[in-house]
C-alpha positions as CSV (number, residue, x, y, z in Angstrom):
1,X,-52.7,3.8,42.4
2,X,-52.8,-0.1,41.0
3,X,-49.3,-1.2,42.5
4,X,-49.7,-4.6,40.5
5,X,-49.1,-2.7,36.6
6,X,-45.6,-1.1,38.8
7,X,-44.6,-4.5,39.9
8,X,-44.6,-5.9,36.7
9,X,-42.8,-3.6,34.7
10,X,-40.0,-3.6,37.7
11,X,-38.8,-7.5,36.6
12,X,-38.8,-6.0,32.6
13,X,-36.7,-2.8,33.4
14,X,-34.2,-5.0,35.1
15,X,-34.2,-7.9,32.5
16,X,-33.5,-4.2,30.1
17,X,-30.5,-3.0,31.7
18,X,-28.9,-6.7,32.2
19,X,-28.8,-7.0,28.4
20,X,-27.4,-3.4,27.7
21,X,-24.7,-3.9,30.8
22,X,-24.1,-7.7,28.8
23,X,-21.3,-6.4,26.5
24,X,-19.6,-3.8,29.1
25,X,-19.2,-7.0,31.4
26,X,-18.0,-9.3,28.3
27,X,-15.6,-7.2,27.7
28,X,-13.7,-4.9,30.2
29,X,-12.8,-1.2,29.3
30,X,-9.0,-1.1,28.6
31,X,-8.4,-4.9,27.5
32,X,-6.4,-4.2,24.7
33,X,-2.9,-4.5,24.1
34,X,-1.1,-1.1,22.6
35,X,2.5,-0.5,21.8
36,X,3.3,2.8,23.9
37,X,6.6,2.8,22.1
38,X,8.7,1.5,20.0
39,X,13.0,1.9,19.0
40,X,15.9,0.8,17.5
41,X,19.5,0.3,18.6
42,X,22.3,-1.8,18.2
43,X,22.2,-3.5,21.7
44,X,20.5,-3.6,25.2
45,X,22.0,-2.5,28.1
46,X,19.2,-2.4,31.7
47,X,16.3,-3.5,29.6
48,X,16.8,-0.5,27.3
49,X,17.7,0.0,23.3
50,X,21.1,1.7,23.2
51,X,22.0,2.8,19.5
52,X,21.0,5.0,16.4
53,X,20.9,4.3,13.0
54,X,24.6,4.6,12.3
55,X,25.2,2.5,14.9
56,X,23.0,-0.7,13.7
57,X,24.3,-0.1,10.3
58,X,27.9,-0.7,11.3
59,X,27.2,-3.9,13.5
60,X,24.6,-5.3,10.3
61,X,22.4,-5.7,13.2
62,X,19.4,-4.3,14.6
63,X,17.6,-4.5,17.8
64,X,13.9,-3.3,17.9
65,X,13.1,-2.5,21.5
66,X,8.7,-2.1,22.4
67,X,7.4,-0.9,26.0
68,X,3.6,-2.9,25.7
69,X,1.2,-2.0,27.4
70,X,-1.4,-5.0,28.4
71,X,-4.2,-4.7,31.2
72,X,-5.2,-8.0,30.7
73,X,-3.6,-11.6,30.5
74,X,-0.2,-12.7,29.2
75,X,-0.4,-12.5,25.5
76,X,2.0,-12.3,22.8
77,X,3.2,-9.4,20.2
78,X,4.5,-10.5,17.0
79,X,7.5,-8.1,15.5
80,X,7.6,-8.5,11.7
81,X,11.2,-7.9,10.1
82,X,11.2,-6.5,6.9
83,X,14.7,-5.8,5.1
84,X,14.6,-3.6,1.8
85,X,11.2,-4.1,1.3
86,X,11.3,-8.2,1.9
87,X,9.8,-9.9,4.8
88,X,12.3,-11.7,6.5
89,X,11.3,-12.9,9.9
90,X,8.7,-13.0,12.0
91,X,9.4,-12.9,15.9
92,X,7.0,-14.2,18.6
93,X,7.5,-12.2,22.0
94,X,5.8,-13.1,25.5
95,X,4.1,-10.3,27.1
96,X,2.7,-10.2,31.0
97,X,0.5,-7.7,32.2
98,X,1.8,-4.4,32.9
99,X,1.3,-1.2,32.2
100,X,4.8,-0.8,30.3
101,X,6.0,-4.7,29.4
102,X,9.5,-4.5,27.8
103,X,10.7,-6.8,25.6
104,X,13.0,-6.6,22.0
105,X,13.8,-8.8,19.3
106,X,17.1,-8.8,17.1
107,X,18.0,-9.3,13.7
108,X,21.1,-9.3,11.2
109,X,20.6,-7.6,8.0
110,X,24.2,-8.1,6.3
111,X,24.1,-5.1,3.7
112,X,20.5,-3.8,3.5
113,X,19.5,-0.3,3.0
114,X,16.5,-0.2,5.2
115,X,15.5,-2.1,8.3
116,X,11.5,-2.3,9.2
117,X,9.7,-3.7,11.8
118,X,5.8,-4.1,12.6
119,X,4.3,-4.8,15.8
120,X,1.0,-7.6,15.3
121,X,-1.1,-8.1,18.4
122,X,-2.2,-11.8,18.9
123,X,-4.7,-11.6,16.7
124,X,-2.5,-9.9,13.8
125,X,-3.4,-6.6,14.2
126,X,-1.1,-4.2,13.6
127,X,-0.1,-2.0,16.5
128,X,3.2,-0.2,15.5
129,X,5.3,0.2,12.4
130,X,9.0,1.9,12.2
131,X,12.0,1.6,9.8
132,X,15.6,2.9,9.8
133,X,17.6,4.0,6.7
134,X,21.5,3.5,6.2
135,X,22.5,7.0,6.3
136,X,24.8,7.6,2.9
């Protein structure tokens, strides 16, 4: 057998599978942020929500607790407050890495009907959306 033909396909093969391996190494399995979960309440008490929807409604006020999860390195989540169909503020929150991150933002509503909030990644994409309704 002509061992020269084998030795030159060996340095092509491995050239090959560097450039498919390329994008696995760019970019590591499980970088992405994700909201695991999401709630509201009218207050915190040792890092958690406390409160249901009859509860924010009485103090005008919500709190909008998310447990993020983030493999990779510190980032920010955006939560996007929406009152009776109106945006009305968006809130910037530092995330570290950890597999549950928990962090909240608050808001007063005064009188409206329904409270919304969406959860943007750094790059605006949308990870979690929930709303509460004034129960009549």
């Amino acid at each position: 057998m002509n061992t020269s033909g084998f030795i030159r396909v060996i340095p092509s093969v491995l050239v090959a599978a560097v450039l498919v391996a390329m994008p696995a190494l760019a970019q590591p399995s499980g970088s992405a942020v994700e909201c695991v979960d999401g709630k509201f309440g009218d207050h915190i008490e040792d890092g958690h929500v406390v409160g249901d929807a009859g509860s924010v409604f009485a103090a005008r006020k919500a709190v909008y607790w998310v447990d993020v999860r983030n493999p990779g390195e510190p980032t920010e989540v955006t939560l996007v407050w929406t009152i009776d169909g109106k945006e009305i503020q968006r809130q910037s929150l530092e995330v570290g890495r950890s597999p549950h991150w928990h962090t909240w933002g608050m808001r007063p509503f005064g009188g409206g009907g329904t409270v919304e909030v969406e959860v943007l990644d750094a790059s605006g994409a949308s990870l979690r959306k929930d709303s509460i309704r004034r129960v009549p």
